[in-house]
N, C-alpha and C positions, 0 to 999 in steps of 0.2 A: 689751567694756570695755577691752581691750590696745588696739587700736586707737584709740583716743581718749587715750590715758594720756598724761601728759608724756615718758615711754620714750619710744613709740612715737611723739611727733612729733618728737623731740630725732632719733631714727636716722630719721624721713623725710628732715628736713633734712642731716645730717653725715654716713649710712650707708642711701643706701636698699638697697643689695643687701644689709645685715645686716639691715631691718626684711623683706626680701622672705623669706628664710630664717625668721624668728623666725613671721613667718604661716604660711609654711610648715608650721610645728610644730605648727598648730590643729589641721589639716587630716589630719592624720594620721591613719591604724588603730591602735587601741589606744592612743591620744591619753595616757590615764591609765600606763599602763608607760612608753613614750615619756618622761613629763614626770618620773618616778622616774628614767631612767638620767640624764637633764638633771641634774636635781637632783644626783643622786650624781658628776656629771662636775663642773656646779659648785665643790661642797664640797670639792672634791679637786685638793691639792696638785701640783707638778711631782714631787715625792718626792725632791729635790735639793737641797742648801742652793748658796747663793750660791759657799760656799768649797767646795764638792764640784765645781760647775761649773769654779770658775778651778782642780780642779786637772785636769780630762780633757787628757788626750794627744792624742788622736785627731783627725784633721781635722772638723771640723765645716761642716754648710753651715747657714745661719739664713738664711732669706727671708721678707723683709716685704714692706707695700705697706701706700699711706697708703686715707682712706676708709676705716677699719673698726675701729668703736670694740670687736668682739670680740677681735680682734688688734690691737691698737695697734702702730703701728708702732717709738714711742719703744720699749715692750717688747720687739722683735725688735733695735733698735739695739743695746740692753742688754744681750742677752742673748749676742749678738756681741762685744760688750766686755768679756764676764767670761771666755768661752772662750777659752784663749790661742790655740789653731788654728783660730778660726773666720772663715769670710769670710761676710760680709753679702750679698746681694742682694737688692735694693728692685726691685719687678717694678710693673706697671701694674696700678693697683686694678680688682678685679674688676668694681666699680659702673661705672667709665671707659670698661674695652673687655675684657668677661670673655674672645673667643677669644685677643687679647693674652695679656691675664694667666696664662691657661694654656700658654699657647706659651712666654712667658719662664720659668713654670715648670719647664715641660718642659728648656728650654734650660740652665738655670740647675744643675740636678739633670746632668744630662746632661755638663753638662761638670765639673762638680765630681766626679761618678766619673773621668771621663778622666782628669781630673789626677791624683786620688788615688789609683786602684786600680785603673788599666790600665797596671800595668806589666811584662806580659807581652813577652818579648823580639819584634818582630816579621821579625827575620831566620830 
């Protein structure tokens, strides 16, 4: 029935690596617990208000990528823009070229620690 639903052809057209995952979910052991932790992930907030974000200290890294209407990417922009330390990087949608997307992942994380928390003397 998912499969034919207006969901499901809205993410074949705008997200097919989100509708690849969302079948995924069929197909599962224990399908029924599975679709309980979903649920419970759903309904559940960031547990951070907007002004609790704009006031973190800390460096932050936000990484988005367009193609994925689970992560919007306007929400990753945002979310960058409330955090006064935060830098943004927008990586290659996973639907596009997924070993990319993980590589800039990879990269992305990789060097956001360097900057931030390798500041061990190296003499």
């Amino acid at each position: 029935a998912f499969t034919s639903s207006a969901t499901a052809a809205r993410f074949r057209d705008e997200a097919p690596d989100n509708l690849a995952s969302l079948l995924g979910f069929f197909a599962r052991e224990n399908a029924t617990v599975f679709a309980e932790v979903m649920q419970a992930i759903a309904n559940d907030g960031p547990g951070v208000t907007r002004a609790e974000a704009a006031g973190l200290a800390m460096p932050t890294l936000v990484i988005g990528s367009g193609i994925d209407l689970v992560h919007p990417l306007a929400t990753a922009r945002e979310l960058a823009e409330t955090i006064p330390k935060a830098i943004f990087t927008e990586v290659t949608p996973k639907a596009t070229d997924k070993d990319r997307h993980f590589a800039e992942i990879r990269a992305a994380i990789g060097g956001f620690f360097d900057r931030n928390f390798n500041n061990q003397d190296q003499s």
